[in-house]
C-alpha positions as CSV (number, residue, x, y, z in Angstrom):
1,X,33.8,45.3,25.8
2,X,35.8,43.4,23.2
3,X,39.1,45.9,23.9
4,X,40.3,46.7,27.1
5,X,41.2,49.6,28.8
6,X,44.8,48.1,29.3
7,X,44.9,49.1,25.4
8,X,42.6,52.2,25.2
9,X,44.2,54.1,28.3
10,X,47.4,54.6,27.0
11,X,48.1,58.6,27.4
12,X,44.5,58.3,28.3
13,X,45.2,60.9,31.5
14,X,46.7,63.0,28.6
15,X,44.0,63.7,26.6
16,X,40.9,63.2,28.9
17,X,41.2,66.0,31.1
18,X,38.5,66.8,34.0
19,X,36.7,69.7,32.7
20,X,35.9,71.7,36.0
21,X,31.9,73.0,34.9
22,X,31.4,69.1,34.7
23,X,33.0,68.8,38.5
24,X,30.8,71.3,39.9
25,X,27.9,69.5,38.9
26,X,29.4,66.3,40.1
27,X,30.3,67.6,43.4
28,X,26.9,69.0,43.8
29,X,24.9,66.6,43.5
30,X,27.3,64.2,46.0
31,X,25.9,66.7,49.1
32,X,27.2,66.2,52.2
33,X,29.1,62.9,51.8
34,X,32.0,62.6,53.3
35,X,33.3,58.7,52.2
36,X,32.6,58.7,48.4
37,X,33.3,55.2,46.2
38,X,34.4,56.0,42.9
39,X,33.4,52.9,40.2
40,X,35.2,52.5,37.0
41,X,37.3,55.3,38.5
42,X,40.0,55.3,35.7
43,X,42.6,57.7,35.9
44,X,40.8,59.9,38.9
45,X,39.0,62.0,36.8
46,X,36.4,64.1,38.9
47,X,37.2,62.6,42.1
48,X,36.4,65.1,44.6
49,X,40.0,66.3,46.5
50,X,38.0,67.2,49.8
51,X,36.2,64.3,50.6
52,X,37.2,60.7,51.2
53,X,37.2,58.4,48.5
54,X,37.7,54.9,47.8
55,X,38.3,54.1,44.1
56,X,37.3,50.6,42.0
57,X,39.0,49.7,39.0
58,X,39.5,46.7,36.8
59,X,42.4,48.0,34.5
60,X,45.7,47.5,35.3
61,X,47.2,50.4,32.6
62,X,44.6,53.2,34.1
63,X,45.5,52.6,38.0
64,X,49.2,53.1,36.8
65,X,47.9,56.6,35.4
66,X,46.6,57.9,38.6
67,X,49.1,60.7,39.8
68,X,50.1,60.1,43.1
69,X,47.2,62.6,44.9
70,X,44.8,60.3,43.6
71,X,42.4,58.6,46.3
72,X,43.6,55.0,47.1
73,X,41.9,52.3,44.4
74,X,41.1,48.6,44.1
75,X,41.5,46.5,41.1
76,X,38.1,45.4,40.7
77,X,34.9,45.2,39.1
78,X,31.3,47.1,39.7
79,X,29.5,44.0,39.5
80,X,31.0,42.3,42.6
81,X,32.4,45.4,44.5
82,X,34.3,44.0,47.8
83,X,32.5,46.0,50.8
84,X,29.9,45.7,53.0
85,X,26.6,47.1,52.5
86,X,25.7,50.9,53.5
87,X,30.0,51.3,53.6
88,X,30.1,54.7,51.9
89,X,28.1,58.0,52.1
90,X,27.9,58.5,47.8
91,X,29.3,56.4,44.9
92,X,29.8,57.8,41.6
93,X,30.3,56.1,38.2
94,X,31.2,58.8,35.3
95,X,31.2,57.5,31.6
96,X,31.9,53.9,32.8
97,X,28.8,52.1,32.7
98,X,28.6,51.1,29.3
99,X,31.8,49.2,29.6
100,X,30.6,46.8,32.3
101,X,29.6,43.2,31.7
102,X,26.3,43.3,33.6
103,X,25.1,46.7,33.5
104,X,22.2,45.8,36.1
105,X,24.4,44.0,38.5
106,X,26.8,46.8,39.1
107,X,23.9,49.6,39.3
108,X,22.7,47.2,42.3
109,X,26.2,47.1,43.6
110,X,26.7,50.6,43.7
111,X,22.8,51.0,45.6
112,X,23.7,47.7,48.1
113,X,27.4,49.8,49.3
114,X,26.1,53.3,49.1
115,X,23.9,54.7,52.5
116,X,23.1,58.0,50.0
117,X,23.1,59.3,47.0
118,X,24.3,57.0,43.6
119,X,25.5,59.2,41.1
120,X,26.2,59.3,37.1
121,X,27.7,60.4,34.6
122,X,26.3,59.0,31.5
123,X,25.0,59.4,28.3
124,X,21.6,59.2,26.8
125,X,21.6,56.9,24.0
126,X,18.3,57.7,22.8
127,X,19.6,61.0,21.7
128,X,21.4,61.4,18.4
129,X,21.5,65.0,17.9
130,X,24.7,65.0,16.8
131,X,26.1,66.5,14.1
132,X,29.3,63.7,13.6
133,X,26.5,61.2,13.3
134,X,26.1,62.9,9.7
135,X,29.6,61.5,8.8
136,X,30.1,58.3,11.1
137,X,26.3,57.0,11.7
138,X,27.5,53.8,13.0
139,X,28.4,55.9,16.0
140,X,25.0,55.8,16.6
141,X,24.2,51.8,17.5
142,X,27.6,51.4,18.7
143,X,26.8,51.0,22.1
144,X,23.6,49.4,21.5
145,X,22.7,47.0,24.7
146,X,26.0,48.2,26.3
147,X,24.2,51.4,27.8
148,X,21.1,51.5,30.1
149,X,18.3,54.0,28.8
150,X,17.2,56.6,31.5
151,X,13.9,54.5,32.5
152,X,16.4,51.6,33.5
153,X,18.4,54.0,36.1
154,X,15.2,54.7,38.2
155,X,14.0,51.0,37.7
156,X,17.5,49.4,39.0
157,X,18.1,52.3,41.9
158,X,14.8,53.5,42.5
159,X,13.5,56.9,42.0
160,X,15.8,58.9,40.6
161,X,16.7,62.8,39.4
162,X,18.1,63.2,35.5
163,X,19.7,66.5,34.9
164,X,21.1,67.7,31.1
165,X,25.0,68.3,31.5
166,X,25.7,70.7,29.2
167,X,29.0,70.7,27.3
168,X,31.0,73.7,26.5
169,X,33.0,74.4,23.2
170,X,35.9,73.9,24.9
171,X,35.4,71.2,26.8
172,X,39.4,70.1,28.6
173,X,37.6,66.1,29.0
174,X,38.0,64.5,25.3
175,X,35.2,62.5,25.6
176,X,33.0,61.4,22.2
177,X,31.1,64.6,21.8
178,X,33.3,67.1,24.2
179,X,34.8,68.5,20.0
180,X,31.9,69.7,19.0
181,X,32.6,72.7,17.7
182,X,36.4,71.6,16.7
183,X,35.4,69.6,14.1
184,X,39.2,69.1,12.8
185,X,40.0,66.9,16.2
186,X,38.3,64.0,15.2
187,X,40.8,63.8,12.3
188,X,43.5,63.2,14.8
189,X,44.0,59.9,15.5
190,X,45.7,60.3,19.0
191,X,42.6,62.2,20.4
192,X,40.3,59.0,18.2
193,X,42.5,56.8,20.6
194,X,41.2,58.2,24.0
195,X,37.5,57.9,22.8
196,X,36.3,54.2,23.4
197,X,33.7,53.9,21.3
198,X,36.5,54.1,17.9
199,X,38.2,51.0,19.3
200,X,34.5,48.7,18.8
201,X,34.1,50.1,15.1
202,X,34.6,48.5,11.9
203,X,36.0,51.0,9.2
204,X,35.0,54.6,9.1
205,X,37.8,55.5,6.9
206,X,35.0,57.2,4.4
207,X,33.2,59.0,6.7
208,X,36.6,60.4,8.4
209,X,37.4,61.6,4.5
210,X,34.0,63.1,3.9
211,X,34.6,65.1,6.8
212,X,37.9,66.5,5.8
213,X,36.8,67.3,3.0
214,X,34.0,69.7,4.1
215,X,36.1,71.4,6.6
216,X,38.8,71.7,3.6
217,X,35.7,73.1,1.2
218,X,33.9,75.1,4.1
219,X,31.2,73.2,3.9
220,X,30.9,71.7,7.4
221,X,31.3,75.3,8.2
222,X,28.2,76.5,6.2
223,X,26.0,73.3,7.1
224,X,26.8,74.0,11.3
225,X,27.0,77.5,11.3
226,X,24.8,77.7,14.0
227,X,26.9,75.9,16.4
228,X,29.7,78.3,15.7
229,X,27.5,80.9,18.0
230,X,27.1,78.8,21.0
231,X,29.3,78.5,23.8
232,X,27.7,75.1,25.3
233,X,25.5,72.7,23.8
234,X,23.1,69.6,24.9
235,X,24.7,66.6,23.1
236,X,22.8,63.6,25.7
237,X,25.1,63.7,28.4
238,X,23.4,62.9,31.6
239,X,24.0,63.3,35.7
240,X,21.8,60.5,36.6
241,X,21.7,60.4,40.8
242,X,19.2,58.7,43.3
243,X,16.7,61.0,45.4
């Protein structure tokens, strides 16, 4: 992508917190493995503490954010990952695909190391449910061609299971949809920071003040009422993992 994570991660360990419900569902669907790769591994986020795990990652300011418990990592890149084939039990990629160069290249990367199951976390771009789309709609094409569609997983990895990751209201991983239903955070600048897809925008300066100005009024309040009632919601998230 045009901006690195060298610029994006700063304080990015800060502010995008593993939210555990997420974990579970992680963990579950990883089985039995025992040696786990991690791709795109970031910080560590979601890396599971009993199991052994290998982690890949290009950025230089994100491995210097991994706390010291973190599993080992490699600078490197999904697309040419340095291991032999059938080397690890799982792999897991979580929000990380959409930032590689050639999205088909590191799926088959992942499936050439792993003996098991490939697994992740992603997000369905066909959906656009979402009610900050109403104020920013170029959030909506912004990761046009940078993210697989769900036919493309079982096409590049072969058949494959698609589960809906629900996301609760108080989501602790500050991911692009994780506020919904605290509406005033995407005001914050800091918490727009940790959230990639700000960083590939032109201006939304006038969507950011429309927004404001309804949750000033009471009027974003009154239009999403509804939401204010539920604890979790479906907002495309996907746990993507091979059969």
């Amino acid at each position: 992508m045009p901006t690195s994570y060298d610029t994006i991660g700063i304080d990015y360990s800060d502010l995008r917190n593993p939210d555990p419900r997420i974990g579970i569902l992680i963990e579950n669907a990883l089985g039995a493995a025992k040696s786990v790769l991690n791709v795109g591994a970031g910080a560590g986020s979601y890396e599971p503490a009993n199991r052994q795990v290998t982690a890949v990652e290009p950025s230089a300011e994100m491995i210097s954010q991994r706390p010291a418990s973190a599993a080992p990592v490699i600078k490197g890149y999904a697309e040419d990952l340095p291991f032999d084939d059938n080397s690890f039990d799982a792999s897991m990629a979580v929000l990380t695909v959409h930032h590689w160069s050639d999205r088909a290249k590191g799926l088959k990367e992942m499936r050439r190391v792993t003996r098991g199951a490939v697994v992740i976390l992603t997000y369905d771009h066909a959906f656009q449910n979402f009610w900050l789309f109403d104020y920013i709609p170029e959030l909506m094409t912004v990761d046009e061609g940078r993210m697989p569609s769900m036919a493309e997983y079982a096409e590049i990895l072969g058949p494959v299971e698609i589960s809906t990751v629900p996301i609760a209201h108080d989501c602790t991983d500050g991911f692009l949809c994780a506020y919904w239903r605290r509406p005033a955070a995407y005001l914050d600048p800091r918490i727009r920071a940790a959230i990639s897809c700000f960083w590939v925008m032109g201006d939304f300066s006038e969507g950011l003040r429309r927004l404001e100005h309804d949750l000033e009024t009471g009027a974003w309040a009154e239009r999403y009422s509804e939401l204010l009632k539920r604890n979790e919601c479906d907002l495309g998230y996907r746990l993507v993992s091979t059969k």
